[in-house]
ROSE-4610 file (N, C-alpha, C; in Angstrom, 1 decimal, always signed):
// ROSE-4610
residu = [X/X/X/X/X/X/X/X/X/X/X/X/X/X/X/X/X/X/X/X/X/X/X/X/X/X/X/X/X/X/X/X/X/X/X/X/X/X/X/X/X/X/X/X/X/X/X/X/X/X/X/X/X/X/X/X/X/X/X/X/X/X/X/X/X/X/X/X/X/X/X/X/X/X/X/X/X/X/X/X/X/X/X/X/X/X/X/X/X/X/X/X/X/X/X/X/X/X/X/X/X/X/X/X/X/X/X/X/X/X/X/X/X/X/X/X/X/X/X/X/X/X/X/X/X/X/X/X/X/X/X/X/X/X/X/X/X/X/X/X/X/X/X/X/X/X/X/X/X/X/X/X/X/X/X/X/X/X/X/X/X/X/X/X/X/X/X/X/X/X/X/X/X/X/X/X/X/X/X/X/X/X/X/X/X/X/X/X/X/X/X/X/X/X/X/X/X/X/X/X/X/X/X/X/X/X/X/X/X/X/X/X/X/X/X/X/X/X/X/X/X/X/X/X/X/X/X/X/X/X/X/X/X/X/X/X/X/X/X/X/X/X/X/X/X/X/X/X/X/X/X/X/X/X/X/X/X/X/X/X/X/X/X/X]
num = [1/1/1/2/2/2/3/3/3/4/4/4/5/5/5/6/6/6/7/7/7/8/8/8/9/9/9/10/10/10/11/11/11/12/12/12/13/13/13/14/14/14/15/15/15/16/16/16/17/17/17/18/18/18/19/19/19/20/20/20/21/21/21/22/22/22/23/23/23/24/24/24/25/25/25/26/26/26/27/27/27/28/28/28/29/29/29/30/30/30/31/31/31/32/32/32/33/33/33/34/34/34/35/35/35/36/36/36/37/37/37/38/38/38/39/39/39/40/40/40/41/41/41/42/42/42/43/43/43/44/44/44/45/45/45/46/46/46/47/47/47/48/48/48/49/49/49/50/50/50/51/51/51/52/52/52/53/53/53/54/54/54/55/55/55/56/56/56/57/57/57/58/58/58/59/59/59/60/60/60/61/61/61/62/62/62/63/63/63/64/64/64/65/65/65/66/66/66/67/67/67/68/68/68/69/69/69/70/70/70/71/71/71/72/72/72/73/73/73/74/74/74/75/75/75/76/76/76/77/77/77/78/78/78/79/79/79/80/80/80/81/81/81/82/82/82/83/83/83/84/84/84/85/85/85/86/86/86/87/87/87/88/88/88]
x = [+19.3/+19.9/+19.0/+18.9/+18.0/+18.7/+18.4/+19.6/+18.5/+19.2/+18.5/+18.9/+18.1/+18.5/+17.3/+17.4/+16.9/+15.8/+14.1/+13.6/+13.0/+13.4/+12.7/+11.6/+11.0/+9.5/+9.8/+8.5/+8.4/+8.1/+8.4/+8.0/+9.1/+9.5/+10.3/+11.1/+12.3/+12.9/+12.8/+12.0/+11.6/+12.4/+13.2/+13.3/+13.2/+12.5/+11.9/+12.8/+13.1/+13.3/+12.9/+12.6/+11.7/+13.4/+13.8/+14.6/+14.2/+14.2/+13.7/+14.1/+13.6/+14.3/+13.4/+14.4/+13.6/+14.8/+14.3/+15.0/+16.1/+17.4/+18.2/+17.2/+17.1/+16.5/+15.3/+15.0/+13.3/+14.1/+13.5/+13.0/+13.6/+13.1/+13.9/+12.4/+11.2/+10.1/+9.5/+9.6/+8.7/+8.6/+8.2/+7.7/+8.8/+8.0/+9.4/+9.3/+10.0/+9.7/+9.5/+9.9/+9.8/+9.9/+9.7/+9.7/+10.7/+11.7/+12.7/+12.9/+12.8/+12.8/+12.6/+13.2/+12.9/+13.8/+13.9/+15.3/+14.7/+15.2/+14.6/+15.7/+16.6/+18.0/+17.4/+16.4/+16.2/+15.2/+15.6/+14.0/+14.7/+13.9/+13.6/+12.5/+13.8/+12.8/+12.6/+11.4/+11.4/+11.0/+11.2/+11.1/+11.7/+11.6/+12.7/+13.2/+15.0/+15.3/+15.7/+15.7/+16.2/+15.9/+14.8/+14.4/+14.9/+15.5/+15.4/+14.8/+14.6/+14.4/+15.4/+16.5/+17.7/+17.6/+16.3/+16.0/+15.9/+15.0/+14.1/+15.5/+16.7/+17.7/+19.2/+19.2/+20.0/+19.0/+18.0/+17.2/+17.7/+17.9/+17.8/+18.9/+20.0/+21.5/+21.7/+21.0/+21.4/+20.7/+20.1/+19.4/+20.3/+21.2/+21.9/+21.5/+21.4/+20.6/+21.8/+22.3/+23.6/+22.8/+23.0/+23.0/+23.8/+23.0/+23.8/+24.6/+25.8/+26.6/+26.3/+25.3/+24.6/+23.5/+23.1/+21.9/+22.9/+24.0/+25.0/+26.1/+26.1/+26.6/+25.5/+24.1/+22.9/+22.9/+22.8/+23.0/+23.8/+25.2/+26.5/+26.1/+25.2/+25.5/+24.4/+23.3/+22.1/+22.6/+23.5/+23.7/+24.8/+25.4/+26.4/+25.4/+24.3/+23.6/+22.6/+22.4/+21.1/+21.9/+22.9/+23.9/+23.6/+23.0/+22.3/+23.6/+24.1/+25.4/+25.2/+26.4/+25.8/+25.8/+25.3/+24.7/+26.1/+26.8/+27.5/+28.3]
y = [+22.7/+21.5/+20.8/+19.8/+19.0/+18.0/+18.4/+17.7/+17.0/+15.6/+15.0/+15.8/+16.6/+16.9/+16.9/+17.0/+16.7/+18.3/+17.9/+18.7/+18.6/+19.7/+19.5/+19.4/+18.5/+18.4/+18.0/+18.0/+18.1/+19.5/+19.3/+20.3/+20.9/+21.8/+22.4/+21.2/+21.1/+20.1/+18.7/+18.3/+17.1/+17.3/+16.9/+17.3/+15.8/+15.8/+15.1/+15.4/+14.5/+14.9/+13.9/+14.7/+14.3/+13.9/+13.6/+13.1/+13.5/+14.4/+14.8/+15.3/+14.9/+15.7/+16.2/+17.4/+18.4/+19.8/+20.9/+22.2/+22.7/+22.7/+23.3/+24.6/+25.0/+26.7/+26.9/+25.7/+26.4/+26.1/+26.8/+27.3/+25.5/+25.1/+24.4/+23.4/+24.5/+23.6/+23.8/+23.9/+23.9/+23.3/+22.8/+21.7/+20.4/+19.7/+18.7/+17.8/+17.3/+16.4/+14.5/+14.3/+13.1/+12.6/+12.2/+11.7/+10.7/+10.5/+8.7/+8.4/+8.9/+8.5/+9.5/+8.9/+9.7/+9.7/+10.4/+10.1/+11.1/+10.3/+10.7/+10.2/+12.1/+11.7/+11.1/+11.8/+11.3/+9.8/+8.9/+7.8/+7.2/+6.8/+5.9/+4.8/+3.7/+2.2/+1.8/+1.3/+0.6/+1.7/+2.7/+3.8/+3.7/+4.1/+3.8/+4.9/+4.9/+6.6/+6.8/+5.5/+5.8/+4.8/+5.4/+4.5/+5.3/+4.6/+5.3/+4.5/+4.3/+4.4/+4.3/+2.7/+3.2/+3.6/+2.1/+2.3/+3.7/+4.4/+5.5/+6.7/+6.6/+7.5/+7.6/+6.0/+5.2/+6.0/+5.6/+6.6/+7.6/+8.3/+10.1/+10.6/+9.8/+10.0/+9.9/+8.6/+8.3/+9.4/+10.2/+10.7/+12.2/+12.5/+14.2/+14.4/+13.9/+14.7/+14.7/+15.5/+15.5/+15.2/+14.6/+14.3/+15.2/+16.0/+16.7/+16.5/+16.5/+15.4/+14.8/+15.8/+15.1/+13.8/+13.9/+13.2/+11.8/+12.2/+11.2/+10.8/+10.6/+9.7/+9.2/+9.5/+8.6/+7.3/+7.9/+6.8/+6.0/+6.0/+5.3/+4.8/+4.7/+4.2/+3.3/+3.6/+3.0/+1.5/+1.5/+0.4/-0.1/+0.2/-0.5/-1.5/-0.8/-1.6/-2.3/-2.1/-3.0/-4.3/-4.3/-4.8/-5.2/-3.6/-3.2/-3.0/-3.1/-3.0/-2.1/-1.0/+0.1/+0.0/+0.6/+0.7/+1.7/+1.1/+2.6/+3.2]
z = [-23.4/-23.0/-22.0/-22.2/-21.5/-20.2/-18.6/-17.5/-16.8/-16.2/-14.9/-13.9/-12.8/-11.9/-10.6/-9.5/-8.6/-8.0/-8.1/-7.5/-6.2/-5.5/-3.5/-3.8/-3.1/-2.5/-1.0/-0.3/+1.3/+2.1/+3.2/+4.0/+5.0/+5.6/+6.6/+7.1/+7.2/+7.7/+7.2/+6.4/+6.2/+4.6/+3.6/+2.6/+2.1/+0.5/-0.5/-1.5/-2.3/-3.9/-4.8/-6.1/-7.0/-8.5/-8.7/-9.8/-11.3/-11.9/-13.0/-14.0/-15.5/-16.3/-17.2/-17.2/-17.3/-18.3/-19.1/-19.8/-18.5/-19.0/-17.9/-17.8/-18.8/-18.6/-18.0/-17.7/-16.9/-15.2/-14.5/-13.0/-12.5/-11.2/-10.3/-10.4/-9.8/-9.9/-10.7/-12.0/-12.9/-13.8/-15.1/-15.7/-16.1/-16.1/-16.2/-17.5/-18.1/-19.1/-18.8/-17.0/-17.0/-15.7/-15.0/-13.6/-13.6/-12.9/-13.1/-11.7/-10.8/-9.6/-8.5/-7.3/-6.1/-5.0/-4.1/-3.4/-2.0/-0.9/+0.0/+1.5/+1.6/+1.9/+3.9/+4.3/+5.7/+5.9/+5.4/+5.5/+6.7/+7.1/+8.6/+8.1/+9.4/+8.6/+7.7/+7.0/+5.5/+4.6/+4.7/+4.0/+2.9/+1.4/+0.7/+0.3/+0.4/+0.3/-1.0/-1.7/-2.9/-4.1/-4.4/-6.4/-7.4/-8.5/-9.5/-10.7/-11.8/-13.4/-13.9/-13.7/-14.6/-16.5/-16.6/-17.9/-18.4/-17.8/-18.4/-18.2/-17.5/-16.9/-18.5/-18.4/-19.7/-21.0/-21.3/-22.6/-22.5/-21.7/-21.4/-22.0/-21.3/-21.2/-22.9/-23.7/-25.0/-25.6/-25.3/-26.3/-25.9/-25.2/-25.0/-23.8/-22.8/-21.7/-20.7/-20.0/-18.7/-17.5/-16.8/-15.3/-14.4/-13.4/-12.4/-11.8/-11.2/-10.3/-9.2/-8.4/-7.3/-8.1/-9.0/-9.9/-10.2/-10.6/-11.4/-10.5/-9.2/-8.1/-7.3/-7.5/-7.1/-7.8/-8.7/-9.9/-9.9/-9.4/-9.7/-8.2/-7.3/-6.0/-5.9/-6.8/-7.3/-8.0/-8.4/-9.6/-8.6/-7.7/-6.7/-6.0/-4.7/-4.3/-5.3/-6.0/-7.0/-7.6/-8.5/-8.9/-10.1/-10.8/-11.9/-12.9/-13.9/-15.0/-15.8/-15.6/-16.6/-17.8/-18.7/-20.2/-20.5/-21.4/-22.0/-21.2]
C-alpha cells in the first residue's frame, strides 16, 4: 500500500520533516516514491513551516494512496490558510 506520511530530517532538537510518499512497508527513511512537501513544526520568522504540493497530494490520493493522519490534518489546515478547495 502506498501512504503519504511524514519523514524526520534535521538535527538534535531542531526537527525537519520531509512529506512523502512512499511503500507503507519500507523503513521510515528509506526510499520514497515522491517528495510533496515540507513541514517544519519550529520555524521562526519568515521561515516557512509549512509547503505542501496539493496537486501532486490530490494525484496520490486518486490514484489509492492513504494519508497518515498527522499527514491528513496538514493538509486540511494547508487548504484553510491557502484558501485552496478540496478536490473530491
Amino acid at each position: 500500500m502506498v501512504t503519504i506520511r511524514l519523514t524526520r530530517r534535521g538535527g538534535k532538537k531542531e526537527p525537519f520533516y520531509h512529506v512523502v510518499v512512499t511503500d507503507s512497508r519500507k523503513r521510515q527513511g528509506g526510499t520514497t516514491l515522491a517528495l510533496v512537501g515540507i513541514f517544519n513544526p519550529i520555524a521562526r520568522g519568515k521561515e516557512t513551516k509549512l509547503r505542501l504540493d496539493v496537486a501532486k497530494i490530490d494525484a496520490w490520493l486518486k490514484k489509492g494512496a492513504k494519508a497518515s493522519e498527522r499527514v491528513a490534518a496538514l493538509v486540511e489546515q494547508y487548504r484553510k490558510e491557502s484558501g485552496t478547495a478540496a478536490a473530491a
